[in-house]
C-alpha positions in Angstrom: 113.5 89.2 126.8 112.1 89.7 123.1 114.0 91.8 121.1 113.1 95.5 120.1 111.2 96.2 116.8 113.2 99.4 116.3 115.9 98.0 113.5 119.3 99.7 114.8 120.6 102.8 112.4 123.3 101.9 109.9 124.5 103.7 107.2 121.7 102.2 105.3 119.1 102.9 106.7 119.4 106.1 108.3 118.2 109.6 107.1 121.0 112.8 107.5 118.2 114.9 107.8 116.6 113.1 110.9 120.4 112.6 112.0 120.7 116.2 111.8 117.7 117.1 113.8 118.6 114.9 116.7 122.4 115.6 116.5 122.1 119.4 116.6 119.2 121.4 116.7 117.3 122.5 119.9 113.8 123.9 119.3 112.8 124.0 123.0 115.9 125.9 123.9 115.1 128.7 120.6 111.7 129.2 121.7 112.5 129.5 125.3 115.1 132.3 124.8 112.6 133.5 122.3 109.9 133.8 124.9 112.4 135.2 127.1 113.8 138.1 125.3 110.8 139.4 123.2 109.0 139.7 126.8 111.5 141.1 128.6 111.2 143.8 125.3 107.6 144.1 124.9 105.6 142.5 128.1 103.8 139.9 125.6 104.3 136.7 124.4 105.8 136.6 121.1 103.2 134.9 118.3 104.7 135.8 114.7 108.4 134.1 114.2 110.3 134.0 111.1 112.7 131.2 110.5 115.7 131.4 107.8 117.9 129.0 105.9 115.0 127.3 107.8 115.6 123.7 106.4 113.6 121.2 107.4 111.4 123.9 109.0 112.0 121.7 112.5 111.9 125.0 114.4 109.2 126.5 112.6 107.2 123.2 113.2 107.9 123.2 117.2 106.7 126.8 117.4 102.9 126.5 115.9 102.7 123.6 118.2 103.7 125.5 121.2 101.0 127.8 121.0 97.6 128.0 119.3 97.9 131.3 118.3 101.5 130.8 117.5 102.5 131.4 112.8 105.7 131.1 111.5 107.1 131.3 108.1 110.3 129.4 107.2 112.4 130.6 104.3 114.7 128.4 102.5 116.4 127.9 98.5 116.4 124.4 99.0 113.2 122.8 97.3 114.3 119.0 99.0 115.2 120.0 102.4 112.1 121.7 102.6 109.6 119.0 101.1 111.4 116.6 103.9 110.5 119.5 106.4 106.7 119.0 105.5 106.7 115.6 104.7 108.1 114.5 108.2 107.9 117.7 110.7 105.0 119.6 109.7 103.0 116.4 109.5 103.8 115.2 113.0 102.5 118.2 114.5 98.6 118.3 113.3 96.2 120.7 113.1 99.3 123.5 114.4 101.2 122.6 110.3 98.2 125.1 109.4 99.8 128.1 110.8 103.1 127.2 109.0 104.1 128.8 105.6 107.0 127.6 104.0 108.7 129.6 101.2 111.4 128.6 98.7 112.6 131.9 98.7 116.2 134.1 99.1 116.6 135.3 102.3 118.2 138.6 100.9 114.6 139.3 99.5 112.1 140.7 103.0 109.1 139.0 103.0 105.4 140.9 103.0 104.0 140.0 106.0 106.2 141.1 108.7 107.0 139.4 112.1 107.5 139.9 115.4 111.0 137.8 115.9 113.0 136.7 113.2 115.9 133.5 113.9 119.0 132.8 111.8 120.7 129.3 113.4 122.9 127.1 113.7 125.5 129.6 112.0 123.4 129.6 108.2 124.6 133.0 107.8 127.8 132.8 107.5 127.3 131.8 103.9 127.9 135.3 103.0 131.5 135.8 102.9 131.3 139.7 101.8 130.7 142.2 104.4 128.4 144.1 101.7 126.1 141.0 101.5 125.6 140.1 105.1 124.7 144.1 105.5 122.6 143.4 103.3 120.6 140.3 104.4 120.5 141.8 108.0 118.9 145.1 105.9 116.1 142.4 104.8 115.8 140.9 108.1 115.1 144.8 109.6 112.6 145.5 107.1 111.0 142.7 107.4 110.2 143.1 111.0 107.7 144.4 113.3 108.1 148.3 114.7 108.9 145.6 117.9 110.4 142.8 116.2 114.0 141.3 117.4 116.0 139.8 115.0 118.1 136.7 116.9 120.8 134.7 115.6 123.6 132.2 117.1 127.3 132.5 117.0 130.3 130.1 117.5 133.8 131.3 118.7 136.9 130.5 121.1 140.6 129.8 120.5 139.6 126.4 118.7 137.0 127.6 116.6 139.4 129.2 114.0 141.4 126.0 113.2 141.7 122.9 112.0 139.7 120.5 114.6 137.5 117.3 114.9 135.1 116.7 117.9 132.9 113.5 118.6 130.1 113.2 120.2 127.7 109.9 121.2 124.4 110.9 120.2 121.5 109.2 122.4 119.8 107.4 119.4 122.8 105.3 119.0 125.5 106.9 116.9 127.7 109.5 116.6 128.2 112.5 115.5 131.4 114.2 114.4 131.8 118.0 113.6 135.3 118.3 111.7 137.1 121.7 110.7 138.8 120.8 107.6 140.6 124.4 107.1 140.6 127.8 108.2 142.2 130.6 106.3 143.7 133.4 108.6 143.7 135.9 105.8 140.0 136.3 105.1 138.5 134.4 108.3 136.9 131.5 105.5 136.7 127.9 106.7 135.3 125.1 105.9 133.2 122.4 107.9 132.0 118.9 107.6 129.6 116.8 109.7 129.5 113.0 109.6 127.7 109.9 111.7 129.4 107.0 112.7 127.3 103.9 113.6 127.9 100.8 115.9 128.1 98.5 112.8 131.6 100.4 111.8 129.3 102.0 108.8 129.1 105.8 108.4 127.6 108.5 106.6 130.8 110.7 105.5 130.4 114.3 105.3 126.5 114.2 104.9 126.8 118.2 105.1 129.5 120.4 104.1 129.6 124.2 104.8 131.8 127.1 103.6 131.4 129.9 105.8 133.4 133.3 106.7 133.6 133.4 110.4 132.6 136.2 111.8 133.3 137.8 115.3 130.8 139.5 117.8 131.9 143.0 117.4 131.7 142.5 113.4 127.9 141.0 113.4 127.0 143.7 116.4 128.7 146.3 113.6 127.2 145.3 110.5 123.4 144.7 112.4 123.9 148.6 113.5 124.9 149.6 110.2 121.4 148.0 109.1 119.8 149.8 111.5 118.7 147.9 114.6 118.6 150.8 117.8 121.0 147.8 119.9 122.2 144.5 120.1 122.9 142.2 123.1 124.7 139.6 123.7 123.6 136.2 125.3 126.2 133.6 126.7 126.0 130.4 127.4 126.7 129.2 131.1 128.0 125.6 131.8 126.8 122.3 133.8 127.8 121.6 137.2 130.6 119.5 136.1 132.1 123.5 134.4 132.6 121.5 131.5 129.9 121.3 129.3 126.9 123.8 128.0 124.0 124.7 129.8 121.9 125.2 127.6 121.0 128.1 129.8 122.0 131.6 128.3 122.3 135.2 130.3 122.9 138.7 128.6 126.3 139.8 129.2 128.2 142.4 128.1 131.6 141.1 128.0 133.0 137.2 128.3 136.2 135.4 128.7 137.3 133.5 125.9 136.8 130.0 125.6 138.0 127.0 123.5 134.9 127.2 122.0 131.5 129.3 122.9 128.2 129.9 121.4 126.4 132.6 122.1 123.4 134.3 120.7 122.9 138.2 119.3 120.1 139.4 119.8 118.9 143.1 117.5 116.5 145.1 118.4 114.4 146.9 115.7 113.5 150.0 117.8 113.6 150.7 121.7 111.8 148.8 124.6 108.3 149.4 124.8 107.0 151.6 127.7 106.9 149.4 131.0 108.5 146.1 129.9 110.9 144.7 131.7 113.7 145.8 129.1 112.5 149.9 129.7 112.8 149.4 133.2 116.2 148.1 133.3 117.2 151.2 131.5 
């Protein structure tokens, strides 16, 4: 049998970035539940999107190429990441990299053009560890929205999600990833996280990525996103596989959950009501 071309990932040779991307992120799930909840709100298809602390613009990439009509704009401080994101995302997706803008720029600043959905992931925000300054980011987000637009962001929670922790996982590429919880600090909810990637040669990438976040809790980020006036916000949970131990991937609105070892959900604001005869409207 001859062997494969591919040269197996070692420390060496691999890329965090590309690591990253096929550890944790999950375009086709983003824009599905996009799709989903700005036409259950309006009755159309959702074409404008907005991505922050966008990174590698991954998400921003998958969305032109999901639709012809489909823009986004992807906003992030990080000159690097982002010439990676159009070096090696917007270039594999052709003539759809058009419809991409990609701006070194604050999030705390709105942005001209306005959008129809705006998406803050995998947790980004919780770089602001003063109430005041995630008011005041969300306050951004609002105005930079359409009269329609939804702003939609993820959140992580559960008994085990507040302390000190390392999970594993086997990633399908041949490595594995590991999401450790150095410290948590009960007083003002601030922890701080690490992720890593082991490879079958015994090498590893340690701590490629380190985060220091403020943890915040549903009712706080439903709170704050009222006090920067979105008309509602909805929770979206996610169900499990048919083993009951794992994530779907599949998320439902709900309007109150049991606690978990550890959840993600999604929030999803509203900038104004449902529009006349959507499915939203209907439902009351």
């Amino acid at each position: 049998m001859p062997r494969s071309s591919t040269p197996r990932l070692t420390a060496r040779n691999a890329d965090r970035h590309d690591l990253y991307q096929r550890s944790v992120q999950l375009p086709e799930q983003e824009i599905r539940l996009l799709d989903k909840v700005f036409k259950a709100h309006t009755g159309r298809r959702p074409l404008h999107l907005r991505e922050d602390f966008c990174g590698t613009a991954l998400l921003c990439a998958q969305w032109a190429k999901s639709h012809p009509e489909r823009t986004a704009i992807g906003l992030d401080t990080h000159r690097p990441t982002l010439e990676w994101g159009r070096t090696h995302n917007l270039s594999a997706v052709g003539v759809a990299a058009a419809r991409v803008t990609l701006l070194e720029q604050d999030v705390l600043v709105p942005t001209r053009r306005k959008v129809e959905v705006i998406g803050a992931y995998n947790y980004s925000y919780q770089v602001f560890h003063e109430r005041e300054l995630l008011l005041r980011y969300f306050r951004a987000a609002h105005r930079s929205l359409t009269s329609d637009g939804l702003f939609v962001l993820d959140a992580i929670g559960g008994s085990e999600a507040t302390c000190a922790r390392v999970e594993r996982r086997r990633v399908a590429g041949g490595w594995t990833y590991i999401w450790e919880q150095e410290r948590y600090d009960a007083v003002n909810a601030n922890f701080v996280c690490h992720i890593s990637f082991e490879f079958p040669d015994g090498t590893a990438l340690r701590r490629s990525f380190t985060y220091d976040w403020r943890h915040y809790s549903l009712p706080e980020l439903r709170d704050i996103l009222l006090d920067a006036g979105f008309a509602s916000v909805d929770a979206y949970w996610e169900g499990t596989d048919a083993s009951g131990r794992y994530g779907s991937g599949r998320y439902r609105r709900v309007s109150q959950a049991e606690n978990e070892c550890v959840w993600n959900a999604y929030l999803v604001a509203r900038k104004g009501p449902p529009l006349p005869g959507s499915r939203d409207a209907l439902r009351g």
